[in-house]
N, C-alpha and C positions, 0 to 999 in steps of 0.2 A: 589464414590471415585475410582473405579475401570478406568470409564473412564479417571478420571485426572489424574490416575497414568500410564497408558497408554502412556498420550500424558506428561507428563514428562519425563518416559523412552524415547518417540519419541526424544527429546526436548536434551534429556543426552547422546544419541548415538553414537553424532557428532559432539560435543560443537567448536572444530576447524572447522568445516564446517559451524557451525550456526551464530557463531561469525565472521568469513568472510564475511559472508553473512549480516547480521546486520550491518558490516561496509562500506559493497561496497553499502550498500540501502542511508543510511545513509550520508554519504561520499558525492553520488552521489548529491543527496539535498545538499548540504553545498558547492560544487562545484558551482552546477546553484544558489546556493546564492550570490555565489564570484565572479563569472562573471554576474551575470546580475546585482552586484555596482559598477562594474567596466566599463561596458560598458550599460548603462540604457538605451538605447534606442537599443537595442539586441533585439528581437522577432522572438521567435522559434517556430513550428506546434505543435501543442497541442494534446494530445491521445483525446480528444473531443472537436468535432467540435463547433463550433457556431449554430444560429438556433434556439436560445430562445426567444421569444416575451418579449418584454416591458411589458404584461400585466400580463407574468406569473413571471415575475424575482419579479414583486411589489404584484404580491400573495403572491410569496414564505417566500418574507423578512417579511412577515406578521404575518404565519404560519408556525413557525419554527416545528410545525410536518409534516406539508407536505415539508416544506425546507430539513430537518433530514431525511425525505424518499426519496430525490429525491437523496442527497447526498448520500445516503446509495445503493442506486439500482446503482446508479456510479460507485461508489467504489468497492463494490462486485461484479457486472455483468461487466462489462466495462475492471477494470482494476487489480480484483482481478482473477475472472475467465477466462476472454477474453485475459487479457495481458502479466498473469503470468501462467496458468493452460492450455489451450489451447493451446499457440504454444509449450509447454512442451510432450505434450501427442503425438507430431507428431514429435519433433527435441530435445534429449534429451536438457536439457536447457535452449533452446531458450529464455523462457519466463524470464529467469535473465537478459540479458540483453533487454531486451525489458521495464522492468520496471524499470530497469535503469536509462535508457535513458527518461523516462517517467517523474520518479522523478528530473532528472536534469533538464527539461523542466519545474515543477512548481518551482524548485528552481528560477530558471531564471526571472519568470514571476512574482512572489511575492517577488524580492530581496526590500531590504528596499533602499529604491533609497530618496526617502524625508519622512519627519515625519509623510505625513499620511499611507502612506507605513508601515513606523516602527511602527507607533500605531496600525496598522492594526495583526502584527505578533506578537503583545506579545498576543494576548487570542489566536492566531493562532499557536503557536509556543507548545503548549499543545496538538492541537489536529491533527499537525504533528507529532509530538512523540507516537501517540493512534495509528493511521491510517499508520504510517510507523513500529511499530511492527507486525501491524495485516498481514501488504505484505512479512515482513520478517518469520514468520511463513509459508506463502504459498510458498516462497521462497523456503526455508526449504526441505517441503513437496518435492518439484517438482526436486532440488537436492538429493533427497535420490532418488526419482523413479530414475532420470536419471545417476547415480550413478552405483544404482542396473541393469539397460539397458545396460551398458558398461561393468561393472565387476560386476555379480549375485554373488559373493562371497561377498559383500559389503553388501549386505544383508541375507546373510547366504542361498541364494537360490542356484541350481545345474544348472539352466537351464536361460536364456534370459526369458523367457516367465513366468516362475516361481519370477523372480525378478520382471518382471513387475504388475503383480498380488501382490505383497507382496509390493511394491512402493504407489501402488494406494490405497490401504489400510493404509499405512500409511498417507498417503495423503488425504484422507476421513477422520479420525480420529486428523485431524488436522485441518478439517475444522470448526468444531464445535466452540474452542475457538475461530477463526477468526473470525468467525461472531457476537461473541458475545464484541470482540475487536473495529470491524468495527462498531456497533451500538453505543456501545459506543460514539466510534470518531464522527460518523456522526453525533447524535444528539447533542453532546456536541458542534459541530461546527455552530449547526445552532442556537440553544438558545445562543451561544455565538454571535453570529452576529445579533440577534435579539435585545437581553437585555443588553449585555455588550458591545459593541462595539461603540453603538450612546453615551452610556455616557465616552467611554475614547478618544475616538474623541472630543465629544462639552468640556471635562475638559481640 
C-alpha cells in the first residue's frame, strides 16, 4: 500500500501538468487518425523499422504469448525507455515530444481508411487506451525530472543536482505501474488479434 500511495501522491502533484500531458499523448493519436482519413495514402517513418520475416510474423500470430512479448519488449524497450526516458535524461523533455510525434505516426498508419481498417480498431481501440496511459505516466515521470532540472524548487530541492536525484526517483517509482500497464496492453493486444479479430473480420 505504501508504494501505491507514493505513486498516487506522484500522480496528485501535478494534476495540470498530467492532464496536459494525457491530452497532448492523446490528442496527438487522434490527430494522425484525422489525417491519415483524410489523406490514405499519406506514409510516415515509423519509430520501428521493418525487418520481420514472413516466418516469424505467422509464428507470432499463432502464439499470442510470444506475440504479447514481442509487443511488450517494443513498447517498453523501444518506445517506453528509448523514446520517452532516454532522450529526457540528456535534454530536459525531449522524450515528450519524440513520443509525440511517435504516436501521431501510429495514428496515421491505422486511420480507419475502409472497413477492414475500422474492424480492425474496434478491439484495437482498447488497447490504445491501456498502452497510451502507460506512455503518459512515463511522460509524467520525465516532466517532473525535467521540471525539477530547470526550477529545483518544483520539487522542493535547493540545488540542480539535488532535483535531479529527487526527479529520477520519482520517475523510478513510476515505473512499476507502467509496466505492469504495458503488460497489460501488450498481451491484451495480442490474444486480441489472435481470437478476436479473425471472427469480427470473417462476421
Amino acid at each position: 500500500m505504501t508504494a501505491l500511495r507514493r505513486t498516487t501522491d506522484i500522480l496528485r502533484s501535478d494534476p495540470r501538468g498530467l492532464t496536459l500531458l494525457v491530452a497532448l499523448i492523446f490528442g496527438a493519436l487522434l490527430l494522425g487518425l484525422g489525417i491519415g482519413v483524410l489523406f490514405p495514402d499519406l506514409e510516415l517513418p515509423t519509430l520501428v523499422a521493418g525487418g520481420v520475416s514472413d516466418d516469424l510474423v505467422r509464428t507470432m500470430i499463432t502464439n499470442p504469448w510470444l506475440f504479447g512479448t514481442t509487443i511488450l519488449l517494443i513498447n517498453l524497450f523501444v518506445a517506453a525507455v528509448g523514446g520517452i526516458v532516454v532522450p529526457s535524461l540528456v535534454v530536459p523533455f525531449l522524450g515528450i515530444p519524440v513520443i509525440t510525434l511517435y504516436m501521431f505516426n501510429v495514428g496515421v498508419s491505422i486511420a480507419p481508411t475502409d472497413p477492414t481498417t475500422a474492424t480492425v480498431l474496434v478491439p484495437h481501440a482498447l488497447t490504445l487506451l491501456i498502452e497510451l496511459t502507460g506512455y503518459a505516466m512515463v511522460m509524467f515521470g520525465v516532466y517532473q525530472l525535467g521540471r525539477g532540472w530547470v526550477r529545483p524548487s518544483y520539487l522542493g530541492a535547493q540545488t540542480r543536482r539535488r532535483a535531479y536525484v529527487v526527479g529520477l526517483r520519482r520517475l523510478a517509482r513510476l515505473a512499476v505501474p507502467t509496466v505492469v500497464i504495458l503488460v497489460v496492453g501488450a498481451y491484451y493486444e495480442a490474444f486480441s488479434v489472435v481470437y478476436l479479430l479473425p471472427r469480427l473480420l470473417v462476421g
